[in-house]
Every structure is written in C-alpha cells, then in structure tokens.
C-alpha atoms as an extended CHARMM CRD file, in Angstrom:
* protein
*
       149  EXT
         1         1  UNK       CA              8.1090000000       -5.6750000000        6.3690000000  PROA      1               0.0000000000
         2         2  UNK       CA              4.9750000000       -5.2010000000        8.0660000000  PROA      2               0.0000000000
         3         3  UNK       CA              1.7240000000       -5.0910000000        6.1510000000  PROA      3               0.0000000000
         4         4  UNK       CA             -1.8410000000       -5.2420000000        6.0740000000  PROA      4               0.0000000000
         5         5  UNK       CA             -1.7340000000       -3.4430000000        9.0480000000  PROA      5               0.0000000000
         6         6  UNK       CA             -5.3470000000       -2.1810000000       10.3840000000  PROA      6               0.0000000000
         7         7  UNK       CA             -4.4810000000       -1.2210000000       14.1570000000  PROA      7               0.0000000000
         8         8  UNK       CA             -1.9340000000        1.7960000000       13.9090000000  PROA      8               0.0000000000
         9         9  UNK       CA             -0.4470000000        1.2080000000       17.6140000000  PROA      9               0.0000000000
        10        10  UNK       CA              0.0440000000       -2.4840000000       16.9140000000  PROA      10              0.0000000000
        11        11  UNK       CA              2.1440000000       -1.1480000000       13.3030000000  PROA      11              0.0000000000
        12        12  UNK       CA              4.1890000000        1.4020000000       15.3510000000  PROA      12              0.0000000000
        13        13  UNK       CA              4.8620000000       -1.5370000000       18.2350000000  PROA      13              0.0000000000
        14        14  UNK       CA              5.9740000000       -3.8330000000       14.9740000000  PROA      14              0.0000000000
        15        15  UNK       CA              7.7210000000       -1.0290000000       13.7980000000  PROA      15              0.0000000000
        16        16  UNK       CA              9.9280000000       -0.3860000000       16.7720000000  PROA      16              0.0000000000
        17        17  UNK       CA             10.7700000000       -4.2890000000       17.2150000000  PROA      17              0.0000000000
        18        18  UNK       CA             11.7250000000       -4.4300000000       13.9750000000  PROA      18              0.0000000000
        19        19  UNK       CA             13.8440000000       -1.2930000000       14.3480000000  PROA      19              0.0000000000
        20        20  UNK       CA             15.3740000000       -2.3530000000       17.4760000000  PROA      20              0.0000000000
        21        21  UNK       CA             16.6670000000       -6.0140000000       15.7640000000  PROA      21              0.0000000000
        22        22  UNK       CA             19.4000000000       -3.8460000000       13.8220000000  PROA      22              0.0000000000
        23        23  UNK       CA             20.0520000000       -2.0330000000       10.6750000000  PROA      23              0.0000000000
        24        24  UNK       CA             17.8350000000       -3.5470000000        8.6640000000  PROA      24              0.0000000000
        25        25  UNK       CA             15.4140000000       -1.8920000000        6.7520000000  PROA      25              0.0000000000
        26        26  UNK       CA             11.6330000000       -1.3250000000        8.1010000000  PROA      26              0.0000000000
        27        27  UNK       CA              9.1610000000       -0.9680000000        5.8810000000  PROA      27              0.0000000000
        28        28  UNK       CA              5.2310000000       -0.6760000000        6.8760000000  PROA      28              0.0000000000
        29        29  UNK       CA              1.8160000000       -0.3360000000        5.6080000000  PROA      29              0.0000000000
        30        30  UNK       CA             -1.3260000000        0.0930000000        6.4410000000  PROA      30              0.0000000000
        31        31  UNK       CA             -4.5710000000       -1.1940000000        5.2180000000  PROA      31              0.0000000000
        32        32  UNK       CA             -7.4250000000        1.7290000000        4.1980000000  PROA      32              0.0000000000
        33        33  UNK       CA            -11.3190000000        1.7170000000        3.8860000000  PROA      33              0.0000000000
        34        34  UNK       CA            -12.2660000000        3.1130000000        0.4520000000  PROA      34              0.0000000000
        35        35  UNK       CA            -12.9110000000        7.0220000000       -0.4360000000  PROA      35              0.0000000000
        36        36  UNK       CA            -16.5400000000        6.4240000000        1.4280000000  PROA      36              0.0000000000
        37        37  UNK       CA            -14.5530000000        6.0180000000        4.3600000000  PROA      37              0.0000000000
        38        38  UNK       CA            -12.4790000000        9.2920000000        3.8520000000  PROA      38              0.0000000000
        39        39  UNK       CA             -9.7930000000        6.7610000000        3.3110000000  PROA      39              0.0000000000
        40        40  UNK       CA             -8.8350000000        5.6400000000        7.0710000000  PROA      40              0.0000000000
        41        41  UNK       CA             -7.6360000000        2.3980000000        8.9350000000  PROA      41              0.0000000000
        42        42  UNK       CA            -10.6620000000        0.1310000000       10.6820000000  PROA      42              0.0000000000
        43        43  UNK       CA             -9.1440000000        2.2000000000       13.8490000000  PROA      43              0.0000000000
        44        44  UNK       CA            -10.3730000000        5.4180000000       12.2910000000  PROA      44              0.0000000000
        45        45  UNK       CA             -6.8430000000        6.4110000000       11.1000000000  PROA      45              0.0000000000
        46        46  UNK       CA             -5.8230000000        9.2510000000        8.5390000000  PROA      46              0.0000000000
        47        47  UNK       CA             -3.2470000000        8.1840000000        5.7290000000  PROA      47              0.0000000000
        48        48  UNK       CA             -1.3760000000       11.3990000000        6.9210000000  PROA      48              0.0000000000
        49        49  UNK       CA             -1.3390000000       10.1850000000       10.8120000000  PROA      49              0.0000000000
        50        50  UNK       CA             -0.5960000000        6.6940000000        9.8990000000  PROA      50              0.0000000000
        51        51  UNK       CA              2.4950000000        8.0110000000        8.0610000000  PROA      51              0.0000000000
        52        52  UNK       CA              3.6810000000       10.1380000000       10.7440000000  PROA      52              0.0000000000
        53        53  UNK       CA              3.6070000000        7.4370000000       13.4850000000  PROA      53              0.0000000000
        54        54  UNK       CA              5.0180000000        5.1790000000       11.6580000000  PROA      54              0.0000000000
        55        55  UNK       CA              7.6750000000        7.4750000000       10.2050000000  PROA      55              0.0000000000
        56        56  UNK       CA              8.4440000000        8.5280000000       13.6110000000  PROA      56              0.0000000000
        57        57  UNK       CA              8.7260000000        5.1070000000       15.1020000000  PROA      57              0.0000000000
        58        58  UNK       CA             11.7960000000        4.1190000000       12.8110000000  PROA      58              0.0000000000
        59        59  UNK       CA              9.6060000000        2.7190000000        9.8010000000  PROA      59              0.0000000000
        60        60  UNK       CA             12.4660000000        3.3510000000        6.0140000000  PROA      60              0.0000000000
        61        61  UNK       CA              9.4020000000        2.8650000000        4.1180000000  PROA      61              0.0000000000
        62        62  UNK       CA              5.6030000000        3.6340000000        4.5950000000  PROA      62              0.0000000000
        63        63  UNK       CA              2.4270000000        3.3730000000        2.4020000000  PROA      63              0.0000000000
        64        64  UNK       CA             -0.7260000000        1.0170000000        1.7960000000  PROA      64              0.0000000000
        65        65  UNK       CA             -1.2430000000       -2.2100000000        0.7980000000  PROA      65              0.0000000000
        66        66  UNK       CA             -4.7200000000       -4.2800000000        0.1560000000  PROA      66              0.0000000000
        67        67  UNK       CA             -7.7980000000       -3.0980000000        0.8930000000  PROA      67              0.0000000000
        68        68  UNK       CA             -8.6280000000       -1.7780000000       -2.9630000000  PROA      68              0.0000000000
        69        69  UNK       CA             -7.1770000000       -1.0840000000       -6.3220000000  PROA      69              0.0000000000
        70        70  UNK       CA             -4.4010000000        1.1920000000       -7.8450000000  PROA      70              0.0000000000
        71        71  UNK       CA             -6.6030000000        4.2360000000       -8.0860000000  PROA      71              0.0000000000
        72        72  UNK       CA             -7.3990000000        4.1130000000       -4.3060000000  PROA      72              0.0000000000
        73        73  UNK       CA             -3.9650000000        3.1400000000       -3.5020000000  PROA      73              0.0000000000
        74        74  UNK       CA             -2.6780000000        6.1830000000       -5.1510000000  PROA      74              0.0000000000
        75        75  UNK       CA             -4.6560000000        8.4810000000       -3.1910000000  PROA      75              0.0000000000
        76        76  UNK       CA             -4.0250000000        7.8320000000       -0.0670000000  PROA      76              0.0000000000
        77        77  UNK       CA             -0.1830000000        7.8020000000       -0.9180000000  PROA      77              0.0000000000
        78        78  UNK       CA             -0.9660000000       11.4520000000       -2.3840000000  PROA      78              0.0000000000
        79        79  UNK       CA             -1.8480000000       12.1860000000        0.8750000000  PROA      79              0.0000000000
        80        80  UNK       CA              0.7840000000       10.8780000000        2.6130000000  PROA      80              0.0000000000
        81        81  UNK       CA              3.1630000000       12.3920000000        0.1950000000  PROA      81              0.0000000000
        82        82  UNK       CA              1.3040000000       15.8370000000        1.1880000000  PROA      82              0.0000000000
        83        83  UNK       CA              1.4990000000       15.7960000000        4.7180000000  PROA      83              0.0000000000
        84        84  UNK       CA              5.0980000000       13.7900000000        4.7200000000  PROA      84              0.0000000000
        85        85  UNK       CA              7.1740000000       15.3900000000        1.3020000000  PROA      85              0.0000000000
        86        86  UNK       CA             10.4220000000       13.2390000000        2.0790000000  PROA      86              0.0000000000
        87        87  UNK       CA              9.0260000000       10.0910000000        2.9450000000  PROA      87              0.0000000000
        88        88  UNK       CA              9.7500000000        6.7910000000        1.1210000000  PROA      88              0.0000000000
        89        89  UNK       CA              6.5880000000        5.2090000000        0.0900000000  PROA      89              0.0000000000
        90        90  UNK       CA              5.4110000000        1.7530000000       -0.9250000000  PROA      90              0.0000000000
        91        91  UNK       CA              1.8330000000        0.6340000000       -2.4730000000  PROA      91              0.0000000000
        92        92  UNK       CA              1.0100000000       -3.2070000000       -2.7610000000  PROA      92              0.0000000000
        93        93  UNK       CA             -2.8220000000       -2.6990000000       -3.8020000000  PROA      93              0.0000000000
        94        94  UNK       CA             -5.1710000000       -5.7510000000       -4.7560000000  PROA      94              0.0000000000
        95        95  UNK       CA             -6.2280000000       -6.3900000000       -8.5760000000  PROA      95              0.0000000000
        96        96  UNK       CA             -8.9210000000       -3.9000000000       -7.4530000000  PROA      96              0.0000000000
        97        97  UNK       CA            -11.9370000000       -5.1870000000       -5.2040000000  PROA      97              0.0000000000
        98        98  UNK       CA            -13.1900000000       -8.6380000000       -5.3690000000  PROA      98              0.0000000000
        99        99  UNK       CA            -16.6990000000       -9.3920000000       -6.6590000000  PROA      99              0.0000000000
       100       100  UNK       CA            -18.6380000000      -13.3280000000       -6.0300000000  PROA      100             0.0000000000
       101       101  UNK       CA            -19.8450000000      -15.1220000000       -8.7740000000  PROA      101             0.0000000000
       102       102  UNK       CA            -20.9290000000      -18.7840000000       -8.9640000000  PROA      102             0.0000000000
       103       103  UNK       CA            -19.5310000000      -18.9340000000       -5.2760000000  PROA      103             0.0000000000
       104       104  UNK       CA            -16.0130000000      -17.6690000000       -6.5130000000  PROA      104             0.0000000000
       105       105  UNK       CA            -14.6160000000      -14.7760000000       -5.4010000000  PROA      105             0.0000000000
       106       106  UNK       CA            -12.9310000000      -13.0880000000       -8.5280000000  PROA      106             0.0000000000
       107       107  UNK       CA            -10.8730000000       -9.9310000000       -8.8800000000  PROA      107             0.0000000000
       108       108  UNK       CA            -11.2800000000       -8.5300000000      -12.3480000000  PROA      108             0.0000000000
       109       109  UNK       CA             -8.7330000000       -6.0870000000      -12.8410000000  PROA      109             0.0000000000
       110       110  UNK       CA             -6.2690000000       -7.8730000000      -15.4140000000  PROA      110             0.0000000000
       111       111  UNK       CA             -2.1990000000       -7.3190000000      -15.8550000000  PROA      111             0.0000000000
       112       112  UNK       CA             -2.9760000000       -4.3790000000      -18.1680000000  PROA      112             0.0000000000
       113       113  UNK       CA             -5.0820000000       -2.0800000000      -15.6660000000  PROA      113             0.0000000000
       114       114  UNK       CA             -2.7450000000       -3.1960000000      -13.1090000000  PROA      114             0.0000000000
       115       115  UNK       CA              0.4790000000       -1.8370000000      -15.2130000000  PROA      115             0.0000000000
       116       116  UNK       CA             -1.2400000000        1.4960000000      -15.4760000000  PROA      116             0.0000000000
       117       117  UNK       CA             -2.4030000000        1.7470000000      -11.6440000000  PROA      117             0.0000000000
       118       118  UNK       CA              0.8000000000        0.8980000000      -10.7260000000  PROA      118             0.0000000000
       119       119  UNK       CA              2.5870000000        3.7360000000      -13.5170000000  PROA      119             0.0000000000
       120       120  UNK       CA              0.4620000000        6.0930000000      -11.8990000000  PROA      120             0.0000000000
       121       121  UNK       CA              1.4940000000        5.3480000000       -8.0060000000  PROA      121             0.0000000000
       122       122  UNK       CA              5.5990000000        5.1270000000       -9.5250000000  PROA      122             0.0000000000
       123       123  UNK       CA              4.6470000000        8.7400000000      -11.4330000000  PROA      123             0.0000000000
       124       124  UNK       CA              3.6180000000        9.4170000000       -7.7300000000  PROA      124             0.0000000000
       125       125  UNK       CA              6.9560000000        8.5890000000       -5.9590000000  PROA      125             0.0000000000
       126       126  UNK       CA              6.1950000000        5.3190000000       -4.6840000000  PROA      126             0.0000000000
       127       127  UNK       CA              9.4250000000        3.6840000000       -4.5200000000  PROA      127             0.0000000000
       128       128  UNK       CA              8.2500000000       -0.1620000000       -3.5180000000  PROA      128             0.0000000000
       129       129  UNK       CA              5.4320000000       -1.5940000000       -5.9010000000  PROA      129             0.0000000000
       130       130  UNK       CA              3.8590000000       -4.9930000000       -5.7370000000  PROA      130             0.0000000000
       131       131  UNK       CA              0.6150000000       -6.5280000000       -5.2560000000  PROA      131             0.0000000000
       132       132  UNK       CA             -1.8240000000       -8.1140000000       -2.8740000000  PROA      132             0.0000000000
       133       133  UNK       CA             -4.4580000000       -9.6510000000       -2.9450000000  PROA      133             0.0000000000
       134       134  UNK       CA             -5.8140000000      -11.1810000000       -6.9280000000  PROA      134             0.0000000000
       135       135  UNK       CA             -2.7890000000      -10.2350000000       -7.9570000000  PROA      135             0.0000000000
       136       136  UNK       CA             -0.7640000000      -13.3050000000      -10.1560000000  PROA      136             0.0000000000
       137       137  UNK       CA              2.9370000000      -13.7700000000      -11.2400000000  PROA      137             0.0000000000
       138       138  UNK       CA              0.9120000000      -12.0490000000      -14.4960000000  PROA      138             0.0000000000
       139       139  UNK       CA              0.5980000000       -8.4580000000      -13.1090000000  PROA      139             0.0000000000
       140       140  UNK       CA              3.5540000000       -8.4580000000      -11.1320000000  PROA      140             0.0000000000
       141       141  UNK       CA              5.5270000000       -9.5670000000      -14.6300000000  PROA      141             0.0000000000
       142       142  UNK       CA              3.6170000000       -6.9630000000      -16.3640000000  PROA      142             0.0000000000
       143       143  UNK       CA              3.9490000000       -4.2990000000      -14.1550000000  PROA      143             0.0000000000
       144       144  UNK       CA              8.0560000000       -5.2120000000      -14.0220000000  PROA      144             0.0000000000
       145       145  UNK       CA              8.5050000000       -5.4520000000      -17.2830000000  PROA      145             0.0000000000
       146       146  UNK       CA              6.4450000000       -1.2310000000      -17.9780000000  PROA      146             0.0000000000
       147       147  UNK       CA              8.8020000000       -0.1660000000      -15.3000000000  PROA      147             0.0000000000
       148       148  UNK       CA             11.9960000000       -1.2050000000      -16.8060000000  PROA      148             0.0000000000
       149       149  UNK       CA             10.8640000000       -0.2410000000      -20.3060000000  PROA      149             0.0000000000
C-alpha cells in the first residue's frame, strides 16, 4: 500500500516497485485539496489523471485517503469511477477536517457520521474502507460492524 500520496510521479515510481517485487497486490492513493481546489493533488493533479497513472503503472487498487472527510472523499472517487468504470477503488478519509481549540487539534466527526460517510463511498463501489487521520478503533468498529449488518 501506498498512501497519502501528494506527488503523482513519486506514487506511479512506488507503484511500479511495488509491482515489480511480485504478485502481490498494489494498492495506492492519493491525497486531494478540498472542492475549492477543484479537488487535485498539491502537484495540481485531477482525481481522473491520478487514477489513470496509477492504474496504468500496475496499481490493483486506487482512490484517496486523508486530506478531508467522507463527503469529499466520495467525490473525488465519483470521479474516478467516471473517468475509470472498472477500477477497484479504496477511500481512507479523516474524521472530517481538524479544527484547534485550547491548543488541541480535534476532529469532530464522531463514529456515527463516519458510518454514514463511509455507507455512502461502499454505495459508491469503493471496495477498501478505513480511516486516517482522527479516526479511533471507534469508527473503524462502527463502520465494520454497518457493513456487515
């Protein structure tokens, strides 16, 4: 797995490392600037060209991870899921964006919000859910325990 990605050449190099070790599965994401960013990588990078290179470089498994929440997460998989119909996807999104209080940093979306974020990216096709950063053992047991029913 390679993650939090922000530099799409340096995923694709990971990407083909990883792919030359074997047959093992690859799976990579990328890290996205919010909707007032149009959604793309620090390097200026679409969700749909991000998927693409990656795809083509050997990656199983593509998609986003940090960054923002559940609702952001899901679109930019929409829009790999657009541009790429057969890919496999994967979404590890924070417990939304962090906020400092008191000198803390805090992320305030609980286990519940995180369940139905992370409904909404399965409903989506996302086939590899977890969490990144603020997430606890709390969402991830939540969100397990929604999926299975």
């Amino acid at each position: 797995v390679s993650e939090t990605n922000i530099d799409l050449d340096e995923a694709v190099l990971a990407v083909s490392v990883a792919r030359s070790a074997g047959d093992i599965p690859v799976l990579a994401s990328m890290t996205f600037q919010g909707a007032d960013k149009d959604y793309r990588t620090f390097m200026g990078n679409t969700p749909e060209q991000a998927a693409g290179r990656l795809l083509q470089a050997g990656a199983d498994v593509v998609g986003v991870n940090c960054g923002f929440g559940g609702a952001d997460a899901l679109a930019v998989v929409k829009r790999m899921r657009s541009a790429h119909p057969g890919a496999l996807l994967m979404a590890k999104p924070n417990a939304g964006l962090p906020v400092v209080r008191d000198g803390q940093e805090l992320y305030l979306t609980g286990p519940d919000d995180f369940v139905r974020e992370g409904l909404a990216l399965r409903g989506s096709g996302v086939i590899v859910l977890g969490g990144c950063c603020g997430t606890t053992p709390a969402h991830l047991a939540a969100l397990a325990r929604a999926i299975r029913g």
